[in-house]
C-alpha positions in Angstrom: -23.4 11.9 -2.9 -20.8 14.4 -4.8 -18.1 13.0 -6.7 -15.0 11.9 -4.0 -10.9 11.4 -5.6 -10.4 7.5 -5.9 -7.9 5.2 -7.5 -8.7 1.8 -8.5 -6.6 -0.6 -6.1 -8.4 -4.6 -7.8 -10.5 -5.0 -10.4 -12.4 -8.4 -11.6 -15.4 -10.1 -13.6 -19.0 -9.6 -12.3 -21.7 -11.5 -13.4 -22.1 -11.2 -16.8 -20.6 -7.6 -18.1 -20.2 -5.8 -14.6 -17.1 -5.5 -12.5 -16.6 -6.0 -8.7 -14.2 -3.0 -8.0 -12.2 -2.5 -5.2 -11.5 2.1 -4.6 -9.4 3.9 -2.5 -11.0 7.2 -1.4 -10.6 10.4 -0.5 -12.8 10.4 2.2 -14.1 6.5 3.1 -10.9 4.8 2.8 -11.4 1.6 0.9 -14.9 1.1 -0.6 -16.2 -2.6 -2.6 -18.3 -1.4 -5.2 -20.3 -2.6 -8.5 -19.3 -1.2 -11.7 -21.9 -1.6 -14.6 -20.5 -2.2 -17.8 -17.1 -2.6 -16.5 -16.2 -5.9 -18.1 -17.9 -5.3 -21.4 -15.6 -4.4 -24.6 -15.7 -1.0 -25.3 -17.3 0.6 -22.9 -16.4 4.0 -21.0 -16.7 2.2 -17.9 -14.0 -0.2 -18.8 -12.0 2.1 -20.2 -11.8 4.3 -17.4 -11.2 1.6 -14.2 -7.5 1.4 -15.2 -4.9 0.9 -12.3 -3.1 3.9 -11.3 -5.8 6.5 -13.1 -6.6 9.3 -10.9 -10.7 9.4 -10.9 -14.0 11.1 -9.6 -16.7 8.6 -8.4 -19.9 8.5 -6.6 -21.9 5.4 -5.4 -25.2 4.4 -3.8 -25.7 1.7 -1.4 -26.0 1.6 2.2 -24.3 -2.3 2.6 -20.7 -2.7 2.1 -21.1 -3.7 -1.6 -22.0 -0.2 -3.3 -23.0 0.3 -6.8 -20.8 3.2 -8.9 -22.9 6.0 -10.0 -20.1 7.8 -11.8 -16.9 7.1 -13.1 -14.7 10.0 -14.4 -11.0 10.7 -15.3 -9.8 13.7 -13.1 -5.6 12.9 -14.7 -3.4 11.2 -16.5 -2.5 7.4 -15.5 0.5 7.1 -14.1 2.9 5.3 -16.9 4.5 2.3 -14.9 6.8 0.3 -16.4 9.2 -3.1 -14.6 9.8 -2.2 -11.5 7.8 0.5 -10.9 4.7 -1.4 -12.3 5.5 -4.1 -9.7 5.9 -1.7 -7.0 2.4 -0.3 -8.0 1.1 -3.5 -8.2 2.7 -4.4 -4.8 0.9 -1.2 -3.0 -2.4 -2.2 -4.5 -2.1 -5.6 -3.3 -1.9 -4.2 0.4 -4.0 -1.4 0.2 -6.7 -4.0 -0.7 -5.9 -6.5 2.1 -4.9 -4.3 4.9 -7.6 -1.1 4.8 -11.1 -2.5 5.8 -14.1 -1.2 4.3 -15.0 2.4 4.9 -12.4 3.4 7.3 -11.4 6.9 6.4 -7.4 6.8 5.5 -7.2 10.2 4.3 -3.2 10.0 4.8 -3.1 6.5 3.1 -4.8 8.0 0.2 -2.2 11.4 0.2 0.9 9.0 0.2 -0.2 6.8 -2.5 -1.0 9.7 -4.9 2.8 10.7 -3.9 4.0 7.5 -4.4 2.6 7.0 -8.4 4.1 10.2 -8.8 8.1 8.9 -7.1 7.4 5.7 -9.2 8.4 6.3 -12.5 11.8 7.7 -10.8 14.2 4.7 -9.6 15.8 6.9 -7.3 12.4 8.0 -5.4 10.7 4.8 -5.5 11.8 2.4 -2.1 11.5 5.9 0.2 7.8 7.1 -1.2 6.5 2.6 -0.7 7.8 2.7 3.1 5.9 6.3 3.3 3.0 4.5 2.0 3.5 1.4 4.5 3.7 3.5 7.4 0.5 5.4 6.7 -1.2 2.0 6.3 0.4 0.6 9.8 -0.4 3.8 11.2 -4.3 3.9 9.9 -4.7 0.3 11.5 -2.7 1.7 15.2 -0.3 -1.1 14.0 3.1 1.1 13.5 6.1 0.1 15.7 7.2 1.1 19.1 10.3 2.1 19.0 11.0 0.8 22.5 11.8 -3.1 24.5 8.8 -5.1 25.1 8.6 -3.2 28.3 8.8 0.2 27.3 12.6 0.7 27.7 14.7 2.5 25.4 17.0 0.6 22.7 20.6 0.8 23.3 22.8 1.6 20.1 25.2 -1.1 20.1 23.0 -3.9 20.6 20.8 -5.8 17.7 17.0 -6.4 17.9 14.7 -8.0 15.9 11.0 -6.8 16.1 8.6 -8.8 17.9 4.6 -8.6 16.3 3.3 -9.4 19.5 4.4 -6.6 21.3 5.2 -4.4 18.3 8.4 -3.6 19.9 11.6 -4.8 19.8 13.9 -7.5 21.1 17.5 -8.3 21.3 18.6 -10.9 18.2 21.9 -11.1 17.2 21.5 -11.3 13.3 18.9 -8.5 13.7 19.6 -4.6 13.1 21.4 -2.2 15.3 19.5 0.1 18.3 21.9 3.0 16.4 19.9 2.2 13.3 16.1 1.9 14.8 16.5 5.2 16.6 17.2 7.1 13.2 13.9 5.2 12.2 12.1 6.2 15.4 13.0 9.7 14.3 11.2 9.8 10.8 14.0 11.4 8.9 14.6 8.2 6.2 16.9 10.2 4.1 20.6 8.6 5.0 22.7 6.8 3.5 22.1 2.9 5.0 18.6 2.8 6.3 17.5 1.7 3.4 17.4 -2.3 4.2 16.9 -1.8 7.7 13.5 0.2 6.8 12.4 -2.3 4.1 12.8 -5.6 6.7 11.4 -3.4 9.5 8.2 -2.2 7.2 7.7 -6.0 6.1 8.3 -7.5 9.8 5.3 -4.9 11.1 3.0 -5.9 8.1 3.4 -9.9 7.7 0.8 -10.6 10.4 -2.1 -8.2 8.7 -1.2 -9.6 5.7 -1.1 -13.4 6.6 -0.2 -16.2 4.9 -1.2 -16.4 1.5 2.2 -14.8 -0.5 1.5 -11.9 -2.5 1.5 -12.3 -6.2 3.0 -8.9 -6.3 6.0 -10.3 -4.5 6.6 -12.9 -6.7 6.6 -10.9 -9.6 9.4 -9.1 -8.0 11.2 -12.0 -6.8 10.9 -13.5 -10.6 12.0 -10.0 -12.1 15.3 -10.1 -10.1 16.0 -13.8 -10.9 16.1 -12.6 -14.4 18.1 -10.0 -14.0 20.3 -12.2 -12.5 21.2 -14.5 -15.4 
């Protein structure tokens, strides 16, 4: 096959100098994947599966455990640092658990390549990881509804939390404003406000693909704020 744009979303040990590598695509979504070389010192393989390192690859293998056939630099890593490490490390974590094999994403793998470039930039960051989110809800049909349980519309002045089951919404009293969901519903994330409401929103829609083992990426987060606390 000819070389495909990937990203290296989990790498670890292999047998004895190989890596089991986990690749978001261009073209077939997430692929699972044997890397040669990929643990020993030194080598170019190694060198090159970095986190957040644009590449070319191309594999063989007709069983969802492929074996890389090439493995070359097509950019320059993106240089994450605090935060924006974390937030990297945070859409990896997802990426890897959410996409299932070979599923094209083509739109998943568009709004990460814009997120590692908003990630250096504080300002940019929270807006380009719900992009990213949404493109992952909406590659497993798993984005909200906008709407009640049974299809009616929210009103403004009255609170809702969102319900997985139905991925809709219902009336809670600690839960956020109709006002605030429709602004949602409407994709412009811009104002001033919607900030928290589209962060608990994003995390209520993922947490049942996700589970319930926490994500380390989380609690690197959580830890880096506690710090910056004292």
């Amino acid at each position: 096959m000819s070389a495909e744009p990937a990203f290296l979303l989990h790498r670890r040990p292999y047998r004895e100098t190989s890596a089991l590598v986990d690749l978001l695509t261009l073209n077939h979504g997430r692929i699972r994947a044997v890397a040669h070389g990929g643990q020993r010192p030194g080598s170019k393989s190694r060198q090159r599966l970095q986190p957040f390192t644009p590449l070319f690859v191309s594999w063989r293998g007709e069983r969802e455990l492929k074996r890389l056939t090439l493995m070359e630099s097509r950019g320059q890593t993106a240089l994450l640092a605090g935060e924006g490490l974390l937030c990297g490390l945070y859409a990896n974590e997802i990426a890897t658990r959410l996409l299932p094999l070979e599923l094209a994403a083509p739109e998943v793998f568009a709004f990460y390549s814009a997120l590692l470039e908003a990630l250096p930039t504080p300002a940019d960051r929270a807006l380009a990881l719900r992009r990213f989110e949404w493109a992952l809800l909406e590659t497993l049909e798993a984005t909200p509804r906008f709407c009640t349980y049974d299809g009616a519309a929210l009103d403004p002045q009255t609170r809702y939390r969102f319900d997985a089951a139905n991925r809709a919404f219902v009336p809670a009293e600690q839960g956020i404003e109709g006002r605030t969901l429709r602004y949602i519903d409407q994709g412009d994330w811009q104002p001033v406000g919607l900030a928290s409401a589209l962060k608990a929103v994003m995390r209520a829609a993922l947490a049942p693909h996700l589970g319930a083992t926490a994500l380390r990426s989380r609690e690197l987060m959580l830890d880096l704020a506690r710090r910056r606390q004292r």
